[in-house]
PDB file of N, CA, C and O in Angstrom:
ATOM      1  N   UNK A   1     -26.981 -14.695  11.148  1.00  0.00           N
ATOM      2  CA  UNK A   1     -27.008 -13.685  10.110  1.00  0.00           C
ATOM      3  C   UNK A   1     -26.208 -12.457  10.529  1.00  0.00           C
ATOM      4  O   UNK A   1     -25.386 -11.875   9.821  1.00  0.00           O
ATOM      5  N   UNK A   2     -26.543 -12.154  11.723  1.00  0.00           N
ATOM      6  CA  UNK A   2     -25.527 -10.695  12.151  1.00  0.00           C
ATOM      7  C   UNK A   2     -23.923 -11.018  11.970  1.00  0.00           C
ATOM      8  O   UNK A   2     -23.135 -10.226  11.454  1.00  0.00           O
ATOM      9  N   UNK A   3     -23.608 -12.190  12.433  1.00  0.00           N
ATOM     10  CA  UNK A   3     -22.054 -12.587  12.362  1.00  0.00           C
ATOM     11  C   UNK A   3     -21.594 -12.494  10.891  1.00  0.00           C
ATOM     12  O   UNK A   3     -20.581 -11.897  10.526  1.00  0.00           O
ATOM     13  N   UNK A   4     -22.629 -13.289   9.928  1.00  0.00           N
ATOM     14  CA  UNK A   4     -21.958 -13.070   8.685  1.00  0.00           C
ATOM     15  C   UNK A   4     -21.753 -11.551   8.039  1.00  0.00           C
ATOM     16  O   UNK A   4     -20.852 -11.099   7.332  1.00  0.00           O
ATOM     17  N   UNK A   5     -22.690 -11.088   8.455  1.00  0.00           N
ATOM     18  CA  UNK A   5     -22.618  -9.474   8.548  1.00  0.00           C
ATOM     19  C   UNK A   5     -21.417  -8.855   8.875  1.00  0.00           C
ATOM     20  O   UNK A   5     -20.574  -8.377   8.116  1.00  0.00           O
ATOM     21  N   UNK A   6     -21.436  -8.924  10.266  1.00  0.00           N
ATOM     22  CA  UNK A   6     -20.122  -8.047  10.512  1.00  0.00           C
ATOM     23  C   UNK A   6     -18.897  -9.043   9.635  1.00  0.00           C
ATOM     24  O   UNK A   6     -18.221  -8.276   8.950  1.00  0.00           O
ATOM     25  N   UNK A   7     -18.609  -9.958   9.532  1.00  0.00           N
ATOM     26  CA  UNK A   7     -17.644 -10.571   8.974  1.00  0.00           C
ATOM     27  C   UNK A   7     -17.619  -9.887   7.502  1.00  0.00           C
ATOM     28  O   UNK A   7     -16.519  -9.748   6.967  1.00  0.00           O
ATOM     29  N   UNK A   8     -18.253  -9.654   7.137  1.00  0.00           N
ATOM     30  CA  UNK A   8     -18.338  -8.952   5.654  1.00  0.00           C
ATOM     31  C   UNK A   8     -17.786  -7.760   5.757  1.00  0.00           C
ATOM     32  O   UNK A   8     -16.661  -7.560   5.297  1.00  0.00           O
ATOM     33  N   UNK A   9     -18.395  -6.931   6.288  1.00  0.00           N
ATOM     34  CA  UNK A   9     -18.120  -5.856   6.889  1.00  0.00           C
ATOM     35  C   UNK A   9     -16.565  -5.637   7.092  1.00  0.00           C
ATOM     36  O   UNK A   9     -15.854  -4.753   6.616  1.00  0.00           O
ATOM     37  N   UNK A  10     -16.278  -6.548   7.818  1.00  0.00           N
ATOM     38  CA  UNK A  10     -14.815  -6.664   8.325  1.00  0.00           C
ATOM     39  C   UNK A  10     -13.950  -7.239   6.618  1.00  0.00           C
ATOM     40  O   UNK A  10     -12.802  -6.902   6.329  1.00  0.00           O
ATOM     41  N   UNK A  11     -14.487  -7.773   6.077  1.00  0.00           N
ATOM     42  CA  UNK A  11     -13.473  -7.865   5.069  1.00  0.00           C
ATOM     43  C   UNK A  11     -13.456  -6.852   3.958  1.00  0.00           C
ATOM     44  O   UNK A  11     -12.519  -6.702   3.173  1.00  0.00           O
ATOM     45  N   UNK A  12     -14.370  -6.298   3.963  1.00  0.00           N
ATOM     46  CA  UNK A  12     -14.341  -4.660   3.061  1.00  0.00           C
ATOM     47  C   UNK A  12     -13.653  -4.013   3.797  1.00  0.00           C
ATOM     48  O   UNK A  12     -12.820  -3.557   3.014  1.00  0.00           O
ATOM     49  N   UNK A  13     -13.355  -3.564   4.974  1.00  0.00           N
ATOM     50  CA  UNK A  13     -12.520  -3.102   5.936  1.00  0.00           C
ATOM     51  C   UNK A  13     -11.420  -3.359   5.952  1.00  0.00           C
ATOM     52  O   UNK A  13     -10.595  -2.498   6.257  1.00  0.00           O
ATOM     53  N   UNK A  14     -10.982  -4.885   5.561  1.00  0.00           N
ATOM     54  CA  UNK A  14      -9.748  -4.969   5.566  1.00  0.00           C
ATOM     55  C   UNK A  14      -8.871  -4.982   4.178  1.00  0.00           C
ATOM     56  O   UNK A  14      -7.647  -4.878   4.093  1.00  0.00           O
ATOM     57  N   UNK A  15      -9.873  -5.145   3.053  1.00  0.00           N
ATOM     58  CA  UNK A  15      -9.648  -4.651   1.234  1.00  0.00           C
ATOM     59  C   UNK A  15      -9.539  -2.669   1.477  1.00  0.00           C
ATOM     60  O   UNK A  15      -8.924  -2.007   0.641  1.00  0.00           O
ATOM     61  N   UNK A  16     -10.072  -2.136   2.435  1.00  0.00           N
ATOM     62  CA  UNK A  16      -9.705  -0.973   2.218  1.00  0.00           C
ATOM     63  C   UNK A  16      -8.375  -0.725   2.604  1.00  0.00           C
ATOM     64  O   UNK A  16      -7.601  -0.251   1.774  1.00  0.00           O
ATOM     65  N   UNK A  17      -7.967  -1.003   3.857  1.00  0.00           N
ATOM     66  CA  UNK A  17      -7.221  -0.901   4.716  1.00  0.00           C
ATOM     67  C   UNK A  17      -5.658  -1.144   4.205  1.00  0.00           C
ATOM     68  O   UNK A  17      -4.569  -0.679   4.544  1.00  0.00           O
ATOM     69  N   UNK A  18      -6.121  -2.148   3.176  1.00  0.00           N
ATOM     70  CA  UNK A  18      -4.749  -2.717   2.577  1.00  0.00           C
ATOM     71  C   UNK A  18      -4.474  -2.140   1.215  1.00  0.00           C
ATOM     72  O   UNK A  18      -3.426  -2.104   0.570  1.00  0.00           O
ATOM     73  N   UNK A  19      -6.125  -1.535   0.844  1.00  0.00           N
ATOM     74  CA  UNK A  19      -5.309  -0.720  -0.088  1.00  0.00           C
ATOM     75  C   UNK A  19      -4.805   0.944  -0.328  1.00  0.00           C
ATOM     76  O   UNK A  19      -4.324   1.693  -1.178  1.00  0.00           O
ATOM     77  N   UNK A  20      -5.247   0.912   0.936  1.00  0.00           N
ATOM     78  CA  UNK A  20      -4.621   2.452   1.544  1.00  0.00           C
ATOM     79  C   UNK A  20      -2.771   2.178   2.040  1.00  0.00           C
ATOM     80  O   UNK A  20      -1.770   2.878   1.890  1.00  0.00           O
ATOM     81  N   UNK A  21      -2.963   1.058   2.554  1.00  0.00           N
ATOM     82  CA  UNK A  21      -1.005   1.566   2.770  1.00  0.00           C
ATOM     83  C   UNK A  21      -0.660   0.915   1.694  1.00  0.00           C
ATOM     84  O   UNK A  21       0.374   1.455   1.301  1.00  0.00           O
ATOM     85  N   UNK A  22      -0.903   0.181   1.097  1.00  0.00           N
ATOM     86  CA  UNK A  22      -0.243  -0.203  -0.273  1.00  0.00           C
ATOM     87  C   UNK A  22      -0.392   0.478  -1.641  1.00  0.00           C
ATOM     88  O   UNK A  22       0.023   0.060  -2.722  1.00  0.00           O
ATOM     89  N   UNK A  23      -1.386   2.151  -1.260  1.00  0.00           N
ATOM     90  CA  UNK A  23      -1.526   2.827  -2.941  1.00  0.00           C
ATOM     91  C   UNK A  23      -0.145   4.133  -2.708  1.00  0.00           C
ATOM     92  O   UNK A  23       0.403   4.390  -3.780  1.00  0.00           O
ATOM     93  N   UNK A  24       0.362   4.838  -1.618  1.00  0.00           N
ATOM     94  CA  UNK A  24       1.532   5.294  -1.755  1.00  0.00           C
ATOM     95  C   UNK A  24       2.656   4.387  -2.915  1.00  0.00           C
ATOM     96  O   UNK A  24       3.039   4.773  -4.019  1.00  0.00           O
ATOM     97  N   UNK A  25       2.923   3.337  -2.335  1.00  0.00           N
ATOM     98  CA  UNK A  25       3.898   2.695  -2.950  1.00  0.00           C
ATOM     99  C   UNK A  25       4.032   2.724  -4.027  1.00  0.00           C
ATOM    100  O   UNK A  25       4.787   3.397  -4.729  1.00  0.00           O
ATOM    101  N   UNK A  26       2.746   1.427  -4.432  1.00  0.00           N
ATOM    102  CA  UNK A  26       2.044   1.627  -5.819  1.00  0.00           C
ATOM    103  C   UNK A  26       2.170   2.841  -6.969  1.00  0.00           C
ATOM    104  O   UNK A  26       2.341   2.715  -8.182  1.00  0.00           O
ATOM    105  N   UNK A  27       2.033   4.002  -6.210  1.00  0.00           N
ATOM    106  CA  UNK A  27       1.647   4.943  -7.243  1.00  0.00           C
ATOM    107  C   UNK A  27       2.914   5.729  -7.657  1.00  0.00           C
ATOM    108  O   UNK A  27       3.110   6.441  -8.642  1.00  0.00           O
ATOM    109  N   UNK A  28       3.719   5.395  -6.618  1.00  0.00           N
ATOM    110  CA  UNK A  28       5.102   6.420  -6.617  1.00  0.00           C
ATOM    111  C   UNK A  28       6.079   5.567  -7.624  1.00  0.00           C
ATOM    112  O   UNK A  28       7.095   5.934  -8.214  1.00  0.00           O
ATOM    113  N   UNK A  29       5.547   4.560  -7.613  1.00  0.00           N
ATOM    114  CA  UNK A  29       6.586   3.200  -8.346  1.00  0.00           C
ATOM    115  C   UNK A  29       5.930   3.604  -9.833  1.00  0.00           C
ATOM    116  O   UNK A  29       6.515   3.876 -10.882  1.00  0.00           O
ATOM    117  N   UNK A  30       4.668   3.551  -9.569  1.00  0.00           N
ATOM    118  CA  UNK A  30       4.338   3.645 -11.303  1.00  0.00           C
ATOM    119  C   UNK A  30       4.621   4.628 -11.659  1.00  0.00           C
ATOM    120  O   UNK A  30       5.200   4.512 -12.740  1.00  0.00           O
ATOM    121  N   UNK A  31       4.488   6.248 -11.150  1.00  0.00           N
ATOM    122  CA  UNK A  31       5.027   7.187 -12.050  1.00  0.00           C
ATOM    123  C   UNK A  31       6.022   7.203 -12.476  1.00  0.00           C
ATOM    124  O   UNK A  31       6.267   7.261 -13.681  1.00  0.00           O
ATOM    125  N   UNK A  32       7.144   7.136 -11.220  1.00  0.00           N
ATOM    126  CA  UNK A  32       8.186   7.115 -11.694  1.00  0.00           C
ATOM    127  C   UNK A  32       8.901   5.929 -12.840  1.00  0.00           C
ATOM    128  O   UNK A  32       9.932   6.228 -13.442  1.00  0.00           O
ATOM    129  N   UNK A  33       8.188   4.514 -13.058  1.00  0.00           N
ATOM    130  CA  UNK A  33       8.220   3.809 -14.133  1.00  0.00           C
ATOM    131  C   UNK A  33       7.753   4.228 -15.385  1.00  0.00           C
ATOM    132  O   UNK A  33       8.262   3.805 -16.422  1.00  0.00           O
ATOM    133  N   UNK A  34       6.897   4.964 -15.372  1.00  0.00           N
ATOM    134  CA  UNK A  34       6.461   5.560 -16.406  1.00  0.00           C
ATOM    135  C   UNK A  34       7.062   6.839 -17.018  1.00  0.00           C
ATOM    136  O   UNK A  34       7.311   7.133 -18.187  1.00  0.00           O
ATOM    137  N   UNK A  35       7.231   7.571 -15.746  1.00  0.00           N
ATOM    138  CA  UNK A  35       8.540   8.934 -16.627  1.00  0.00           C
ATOM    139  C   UNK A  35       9.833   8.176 -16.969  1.00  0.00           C
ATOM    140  O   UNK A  35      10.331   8.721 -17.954  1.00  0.00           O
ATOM    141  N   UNK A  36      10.456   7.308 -16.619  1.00  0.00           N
ATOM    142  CA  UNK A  36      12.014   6.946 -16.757  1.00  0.00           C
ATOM    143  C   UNK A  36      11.686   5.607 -18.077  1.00  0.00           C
ATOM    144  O   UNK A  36      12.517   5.104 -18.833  1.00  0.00           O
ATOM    145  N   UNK A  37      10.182   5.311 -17.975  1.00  0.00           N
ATOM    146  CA  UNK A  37      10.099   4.773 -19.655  1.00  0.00           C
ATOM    147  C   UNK A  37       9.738   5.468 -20.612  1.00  0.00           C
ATOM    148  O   UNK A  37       9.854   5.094 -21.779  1.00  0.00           O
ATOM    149  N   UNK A  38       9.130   6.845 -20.175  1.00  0.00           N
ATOM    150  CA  UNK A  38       9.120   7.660 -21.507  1.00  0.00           C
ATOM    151  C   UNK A  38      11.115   7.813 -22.187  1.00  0.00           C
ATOM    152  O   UNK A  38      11.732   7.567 -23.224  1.00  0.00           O
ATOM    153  N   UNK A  39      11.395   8.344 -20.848  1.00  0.00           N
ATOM    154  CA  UNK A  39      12.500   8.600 -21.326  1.00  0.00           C
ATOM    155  C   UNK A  39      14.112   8.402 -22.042  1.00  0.00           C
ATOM    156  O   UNK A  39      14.988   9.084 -22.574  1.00  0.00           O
ATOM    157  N   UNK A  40      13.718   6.441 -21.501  1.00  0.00           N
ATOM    158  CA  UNK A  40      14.040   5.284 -22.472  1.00  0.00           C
ATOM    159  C   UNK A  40      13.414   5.654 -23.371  1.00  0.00           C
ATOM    160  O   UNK A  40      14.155   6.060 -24.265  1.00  0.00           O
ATOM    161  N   UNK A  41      12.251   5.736 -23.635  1.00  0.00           N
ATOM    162  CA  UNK A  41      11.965   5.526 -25.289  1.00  0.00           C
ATOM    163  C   UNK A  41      12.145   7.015 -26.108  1.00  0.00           C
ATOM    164  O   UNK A  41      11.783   7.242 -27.263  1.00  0.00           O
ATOM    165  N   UNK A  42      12.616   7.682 -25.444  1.00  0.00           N
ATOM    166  CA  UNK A  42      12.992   9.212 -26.265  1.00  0.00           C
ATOM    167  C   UNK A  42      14.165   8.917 -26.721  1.00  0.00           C
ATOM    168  O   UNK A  42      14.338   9.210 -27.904  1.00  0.00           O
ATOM    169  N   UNK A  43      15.321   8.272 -25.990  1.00  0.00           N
ATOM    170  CA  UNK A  43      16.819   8.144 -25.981  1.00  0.00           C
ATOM    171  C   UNK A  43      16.961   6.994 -26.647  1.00  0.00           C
ATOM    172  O   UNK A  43      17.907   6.991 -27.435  1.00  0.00           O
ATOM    173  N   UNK A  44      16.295   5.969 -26.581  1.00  0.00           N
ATOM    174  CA  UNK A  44      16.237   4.518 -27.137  1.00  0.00           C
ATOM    175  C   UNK A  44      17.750   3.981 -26.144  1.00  0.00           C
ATOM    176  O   UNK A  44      18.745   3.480 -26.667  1.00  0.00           O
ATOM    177  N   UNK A  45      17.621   4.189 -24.946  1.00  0.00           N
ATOM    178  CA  UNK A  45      17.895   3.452 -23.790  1.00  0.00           C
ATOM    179  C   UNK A  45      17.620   2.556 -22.986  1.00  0.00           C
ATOM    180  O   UNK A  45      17.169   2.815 -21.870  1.00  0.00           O
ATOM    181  N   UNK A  46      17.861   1.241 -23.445  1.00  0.00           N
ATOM    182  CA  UNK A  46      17.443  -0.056 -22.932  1.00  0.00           C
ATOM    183  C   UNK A  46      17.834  -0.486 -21.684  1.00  0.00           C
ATOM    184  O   UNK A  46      17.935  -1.707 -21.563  1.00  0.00           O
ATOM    185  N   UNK A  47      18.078   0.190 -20.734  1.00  0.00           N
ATOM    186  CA  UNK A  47      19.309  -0.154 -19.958  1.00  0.00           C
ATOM    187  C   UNK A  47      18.702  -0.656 -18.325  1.00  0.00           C
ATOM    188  O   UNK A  47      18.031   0.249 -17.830  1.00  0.00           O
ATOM    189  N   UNK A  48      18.815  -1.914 -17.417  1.00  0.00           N
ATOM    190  CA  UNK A  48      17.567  -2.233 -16.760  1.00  0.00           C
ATOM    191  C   UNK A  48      17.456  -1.765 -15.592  1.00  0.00           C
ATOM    192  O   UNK A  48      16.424  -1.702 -14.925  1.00  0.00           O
ATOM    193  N   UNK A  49      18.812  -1.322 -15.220  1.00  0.00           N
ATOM    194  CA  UNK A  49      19.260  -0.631 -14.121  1.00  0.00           C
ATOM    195  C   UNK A  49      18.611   0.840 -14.172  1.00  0.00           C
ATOM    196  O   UNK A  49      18.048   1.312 -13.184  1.00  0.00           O
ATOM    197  N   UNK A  50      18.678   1.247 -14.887  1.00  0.00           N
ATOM    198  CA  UNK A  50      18.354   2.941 -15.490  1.00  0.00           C
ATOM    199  C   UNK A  50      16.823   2.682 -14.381  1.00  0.00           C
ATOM    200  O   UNK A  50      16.921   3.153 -13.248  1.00  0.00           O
ATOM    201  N   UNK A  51      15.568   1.996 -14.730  1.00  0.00           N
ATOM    202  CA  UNK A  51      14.117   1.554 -14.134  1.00  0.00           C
ATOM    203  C   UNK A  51      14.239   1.341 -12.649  1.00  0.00           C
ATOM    204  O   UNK A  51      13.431   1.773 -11.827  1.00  0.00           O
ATOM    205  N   UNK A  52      15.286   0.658 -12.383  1.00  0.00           N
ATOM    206  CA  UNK A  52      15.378  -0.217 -10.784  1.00  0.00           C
ATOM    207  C   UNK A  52      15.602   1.006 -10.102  1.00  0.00           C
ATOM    208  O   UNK A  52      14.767   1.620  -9.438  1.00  0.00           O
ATOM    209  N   UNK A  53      17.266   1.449 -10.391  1.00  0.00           N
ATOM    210  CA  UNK A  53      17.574   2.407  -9.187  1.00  0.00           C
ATOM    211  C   UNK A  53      16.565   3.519  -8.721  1.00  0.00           C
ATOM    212  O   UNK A  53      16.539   3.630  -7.495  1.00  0.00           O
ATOM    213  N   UNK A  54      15.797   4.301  -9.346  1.00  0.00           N
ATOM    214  CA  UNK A  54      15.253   5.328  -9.433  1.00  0.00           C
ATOM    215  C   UNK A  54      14.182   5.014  -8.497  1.00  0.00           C
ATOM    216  O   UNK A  54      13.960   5.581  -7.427  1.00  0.00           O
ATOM    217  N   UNK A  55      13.358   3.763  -9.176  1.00  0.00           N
ATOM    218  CA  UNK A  55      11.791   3.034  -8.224  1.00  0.00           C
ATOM    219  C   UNK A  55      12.530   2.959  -6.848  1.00  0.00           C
ATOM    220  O   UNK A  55      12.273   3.492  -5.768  1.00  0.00           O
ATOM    221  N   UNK A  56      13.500   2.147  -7.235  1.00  0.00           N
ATOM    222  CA  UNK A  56      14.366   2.080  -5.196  1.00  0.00           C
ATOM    223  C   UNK A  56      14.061   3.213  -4.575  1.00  0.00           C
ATOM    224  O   UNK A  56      13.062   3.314  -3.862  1.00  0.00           O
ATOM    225  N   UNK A  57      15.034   4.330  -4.823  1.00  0.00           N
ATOM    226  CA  UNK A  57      15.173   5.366  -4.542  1.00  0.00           C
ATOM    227  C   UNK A  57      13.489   6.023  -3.989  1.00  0.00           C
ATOM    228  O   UNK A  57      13.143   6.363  -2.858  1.00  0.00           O
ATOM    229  N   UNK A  58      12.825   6.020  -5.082  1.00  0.00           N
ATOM    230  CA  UNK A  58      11.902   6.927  -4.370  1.00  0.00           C
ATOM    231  C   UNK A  58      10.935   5.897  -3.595  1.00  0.00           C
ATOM    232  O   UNK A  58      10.229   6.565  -2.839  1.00  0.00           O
ATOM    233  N   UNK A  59      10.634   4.529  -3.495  1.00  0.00           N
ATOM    234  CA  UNK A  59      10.125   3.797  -2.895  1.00  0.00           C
ATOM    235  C   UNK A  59      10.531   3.998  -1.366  1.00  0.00           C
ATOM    236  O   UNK A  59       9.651   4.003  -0.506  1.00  0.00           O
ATOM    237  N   UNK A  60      11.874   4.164  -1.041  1.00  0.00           N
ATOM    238  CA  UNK A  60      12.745   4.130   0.145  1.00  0.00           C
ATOM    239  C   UNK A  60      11.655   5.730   0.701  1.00  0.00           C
ATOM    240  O   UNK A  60      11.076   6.022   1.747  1.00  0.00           O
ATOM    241  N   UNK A  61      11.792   6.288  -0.392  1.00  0.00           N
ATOM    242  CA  UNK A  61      11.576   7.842   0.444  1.00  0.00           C
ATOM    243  C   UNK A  61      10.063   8.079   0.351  1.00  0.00           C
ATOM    244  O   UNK A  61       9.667   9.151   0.807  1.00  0.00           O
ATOM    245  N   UNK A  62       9.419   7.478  -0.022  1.00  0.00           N
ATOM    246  CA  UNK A  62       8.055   7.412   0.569  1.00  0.00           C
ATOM    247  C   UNK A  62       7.672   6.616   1.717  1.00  0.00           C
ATOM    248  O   UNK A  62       6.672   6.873   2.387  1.00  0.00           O
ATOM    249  N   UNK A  63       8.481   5.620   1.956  1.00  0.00           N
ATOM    250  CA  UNK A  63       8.115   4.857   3.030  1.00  0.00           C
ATOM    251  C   UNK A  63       9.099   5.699   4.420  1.00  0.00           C
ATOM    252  O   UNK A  63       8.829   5.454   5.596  1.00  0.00           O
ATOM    253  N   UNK A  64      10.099   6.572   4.065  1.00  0.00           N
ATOM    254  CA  UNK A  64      10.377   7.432   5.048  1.00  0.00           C
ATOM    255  C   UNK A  64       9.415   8.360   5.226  1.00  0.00           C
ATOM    256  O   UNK A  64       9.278   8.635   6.418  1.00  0.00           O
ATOM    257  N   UNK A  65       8.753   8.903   4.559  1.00  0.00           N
ATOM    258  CA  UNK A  65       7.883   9.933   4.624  1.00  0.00           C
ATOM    259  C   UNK A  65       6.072   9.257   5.250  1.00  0.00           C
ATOM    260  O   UNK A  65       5.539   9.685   6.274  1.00  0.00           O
ATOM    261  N   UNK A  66       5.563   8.380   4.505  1.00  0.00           N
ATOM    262  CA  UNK A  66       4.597   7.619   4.912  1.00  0.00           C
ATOM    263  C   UNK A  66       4.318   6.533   5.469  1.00  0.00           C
ATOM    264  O   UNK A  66       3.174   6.079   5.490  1.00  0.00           O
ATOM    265  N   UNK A  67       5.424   5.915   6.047  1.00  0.00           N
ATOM    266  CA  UNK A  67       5.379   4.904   6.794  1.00  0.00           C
ATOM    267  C   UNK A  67       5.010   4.682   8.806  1.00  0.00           C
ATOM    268  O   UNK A  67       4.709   3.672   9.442  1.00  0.00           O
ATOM    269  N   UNK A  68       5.202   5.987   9.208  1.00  0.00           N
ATOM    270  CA  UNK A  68       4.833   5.866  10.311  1.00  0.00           C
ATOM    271  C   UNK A  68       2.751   6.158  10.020  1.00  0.00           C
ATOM    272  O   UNK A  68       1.950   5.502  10.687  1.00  0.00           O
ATOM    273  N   UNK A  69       2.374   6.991   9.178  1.00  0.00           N
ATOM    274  CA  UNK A  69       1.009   6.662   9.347  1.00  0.00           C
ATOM    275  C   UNK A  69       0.334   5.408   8.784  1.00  0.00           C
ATOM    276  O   UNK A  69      -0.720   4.881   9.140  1.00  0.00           O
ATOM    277  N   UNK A  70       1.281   5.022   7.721  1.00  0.00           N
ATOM    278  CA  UNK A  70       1.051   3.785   7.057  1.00  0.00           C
ATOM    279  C   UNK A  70       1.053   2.630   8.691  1.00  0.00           C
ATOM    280  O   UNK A  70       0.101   1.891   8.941  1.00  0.00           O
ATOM    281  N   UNK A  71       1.851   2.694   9.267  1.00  0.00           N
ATOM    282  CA  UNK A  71       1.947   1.579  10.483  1.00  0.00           C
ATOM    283  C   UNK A  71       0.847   2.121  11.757  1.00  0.00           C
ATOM    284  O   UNK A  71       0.481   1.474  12.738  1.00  0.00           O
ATOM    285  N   UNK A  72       0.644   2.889  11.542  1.00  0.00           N
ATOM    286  CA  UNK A  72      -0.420   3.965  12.580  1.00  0.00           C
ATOM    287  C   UNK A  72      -2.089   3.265  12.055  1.00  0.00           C
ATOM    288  O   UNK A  72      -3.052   2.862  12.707  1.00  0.00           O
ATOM    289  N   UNK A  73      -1.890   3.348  10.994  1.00  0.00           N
ATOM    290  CA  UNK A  73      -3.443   2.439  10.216  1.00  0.00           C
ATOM    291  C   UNK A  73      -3.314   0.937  10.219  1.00  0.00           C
ATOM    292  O   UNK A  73      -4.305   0.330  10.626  1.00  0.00           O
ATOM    293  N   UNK A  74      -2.392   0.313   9.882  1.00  0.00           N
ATOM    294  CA  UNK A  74      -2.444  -0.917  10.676  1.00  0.00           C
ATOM    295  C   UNK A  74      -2.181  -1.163  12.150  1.00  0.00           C
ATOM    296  O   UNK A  74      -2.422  -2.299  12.558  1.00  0.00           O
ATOM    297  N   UNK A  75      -1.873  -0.557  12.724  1.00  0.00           N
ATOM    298  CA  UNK A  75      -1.766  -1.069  14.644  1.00  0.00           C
ATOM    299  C   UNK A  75      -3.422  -0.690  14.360  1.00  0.00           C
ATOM    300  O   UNK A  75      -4.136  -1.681  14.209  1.00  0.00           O
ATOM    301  N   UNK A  76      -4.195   0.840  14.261  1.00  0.00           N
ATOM    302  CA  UNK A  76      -5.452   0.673  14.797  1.00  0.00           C
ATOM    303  C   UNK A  76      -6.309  -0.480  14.321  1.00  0.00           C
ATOM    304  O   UNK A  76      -6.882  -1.279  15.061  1.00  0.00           O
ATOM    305  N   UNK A  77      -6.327  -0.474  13.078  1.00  0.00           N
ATOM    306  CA  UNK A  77      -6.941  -1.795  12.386  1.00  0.00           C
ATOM    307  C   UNK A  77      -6.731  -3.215  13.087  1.00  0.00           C
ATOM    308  O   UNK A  77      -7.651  -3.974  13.394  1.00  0.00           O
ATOM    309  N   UNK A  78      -5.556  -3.418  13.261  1.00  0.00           N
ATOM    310  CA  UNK A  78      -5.645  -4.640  14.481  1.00  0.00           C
ATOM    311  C   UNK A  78      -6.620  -4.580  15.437  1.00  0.00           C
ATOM    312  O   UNK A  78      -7.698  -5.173  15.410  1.00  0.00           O
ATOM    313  N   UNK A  79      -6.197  -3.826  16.302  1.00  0.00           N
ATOM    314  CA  UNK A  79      -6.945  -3.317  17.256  1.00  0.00           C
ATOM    315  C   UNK A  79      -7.965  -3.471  17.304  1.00  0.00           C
ATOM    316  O   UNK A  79      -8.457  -4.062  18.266  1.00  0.00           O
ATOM    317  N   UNK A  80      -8.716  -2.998  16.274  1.00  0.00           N
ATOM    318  CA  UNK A  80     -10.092  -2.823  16.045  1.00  0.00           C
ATOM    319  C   UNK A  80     -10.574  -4.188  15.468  1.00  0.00           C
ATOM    320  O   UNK A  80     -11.784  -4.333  15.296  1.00  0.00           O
ATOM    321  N   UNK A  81      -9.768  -5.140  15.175  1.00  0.00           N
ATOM    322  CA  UNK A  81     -10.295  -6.217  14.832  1.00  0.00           C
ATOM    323  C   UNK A  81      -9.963  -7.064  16.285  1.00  0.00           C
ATOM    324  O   UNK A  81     -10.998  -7.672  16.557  1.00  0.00           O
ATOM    325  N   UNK A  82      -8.880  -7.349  17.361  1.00  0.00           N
ATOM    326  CA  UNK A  82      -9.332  -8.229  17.872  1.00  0.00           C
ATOM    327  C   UNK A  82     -10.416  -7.500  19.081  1.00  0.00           C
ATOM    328  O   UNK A  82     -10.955  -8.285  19.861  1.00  0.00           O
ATOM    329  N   UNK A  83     -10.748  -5.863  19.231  1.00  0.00           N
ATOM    330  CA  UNK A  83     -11.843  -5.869  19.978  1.00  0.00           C
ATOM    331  C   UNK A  83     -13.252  -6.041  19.088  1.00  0.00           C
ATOM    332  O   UNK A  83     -14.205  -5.271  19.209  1.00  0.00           O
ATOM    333  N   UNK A  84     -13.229  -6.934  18.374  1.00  0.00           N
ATOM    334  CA  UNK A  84     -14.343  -7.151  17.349  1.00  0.00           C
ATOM    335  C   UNK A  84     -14.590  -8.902  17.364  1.00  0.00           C
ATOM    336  O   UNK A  84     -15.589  -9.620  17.319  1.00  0.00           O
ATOM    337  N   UNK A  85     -13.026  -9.155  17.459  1.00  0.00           N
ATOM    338  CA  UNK A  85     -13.571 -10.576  17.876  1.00  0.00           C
ATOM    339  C   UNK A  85     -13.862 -11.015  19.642  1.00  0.00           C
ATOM    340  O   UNK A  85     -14.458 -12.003  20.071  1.00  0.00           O
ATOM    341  N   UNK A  86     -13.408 -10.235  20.181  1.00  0.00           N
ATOM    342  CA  UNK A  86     -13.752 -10.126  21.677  1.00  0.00           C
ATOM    343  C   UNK A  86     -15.228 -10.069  21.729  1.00  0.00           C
ATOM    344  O   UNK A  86     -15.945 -10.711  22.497  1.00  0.00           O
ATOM    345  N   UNK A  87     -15.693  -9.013  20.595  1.00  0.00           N
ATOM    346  CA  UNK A  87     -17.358  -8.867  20.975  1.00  0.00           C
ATOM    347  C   UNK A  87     -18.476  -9.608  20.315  1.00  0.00           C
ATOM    348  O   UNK A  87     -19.642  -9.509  20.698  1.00  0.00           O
ATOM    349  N   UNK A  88     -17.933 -10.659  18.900  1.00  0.00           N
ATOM    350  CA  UNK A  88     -18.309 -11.144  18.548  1.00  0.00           C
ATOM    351  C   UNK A  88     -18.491 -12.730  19.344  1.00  0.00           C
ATOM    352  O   UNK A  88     -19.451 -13.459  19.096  1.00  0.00           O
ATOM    353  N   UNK A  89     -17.491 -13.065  20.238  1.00  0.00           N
ATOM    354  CA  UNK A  89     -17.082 -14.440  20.720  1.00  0.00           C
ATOM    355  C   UNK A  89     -17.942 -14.555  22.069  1.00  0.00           C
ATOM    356  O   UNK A  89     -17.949 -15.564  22.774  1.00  0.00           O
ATOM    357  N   UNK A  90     -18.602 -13.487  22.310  1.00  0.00           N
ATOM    358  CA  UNK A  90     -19.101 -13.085  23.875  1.00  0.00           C
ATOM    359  C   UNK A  90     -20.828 -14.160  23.234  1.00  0.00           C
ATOM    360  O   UNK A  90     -21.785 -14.302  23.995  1.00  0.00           O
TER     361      UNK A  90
END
């Protein structure tokens, strides 16, 4: 019973974990999809490139900006999982 425990434990841990470096991205992609589709639909500009370059663009520069803590939360999270299976395997 304790093992299935911490194993639980550990997978809410790792649904958080993943959705902490993956909601920067996420969120920077959707705004900016969402202002550059308002603004297609003000102009009635269909154009598909107009959507792509922009998400690129600021996708690139959040992961310059948040990517070393983004990789800082996964190394510890490793970490913390194989000294978890070290203490679980004992």
């Amino acid at each position: 019973m304790d093992q299935s425990v911490a194993l639980l434990a550990l997978a809410d841990r790792t649904l958080w974990v993943a959705a902490l470096v993956a909601a920067p991205v996420l969120l920077s992609a959707l705004s900016i999809g969402l202002v550059v589709g308002i603004i297609q639909a003000a102009t009635s500009v269909n154009e598909q490139t107009l959507t792509f370059v922009p998400k690129l663009a600021v996708i690139a520069l959040v992961l310059v900006l948040f990517g070393a803590s983004m990789m800082a939360l996964i190394g510890d999270f490793t970490q913390d999982i194989f000294a978890q299976i070290a203490r679980i395997s004992q």
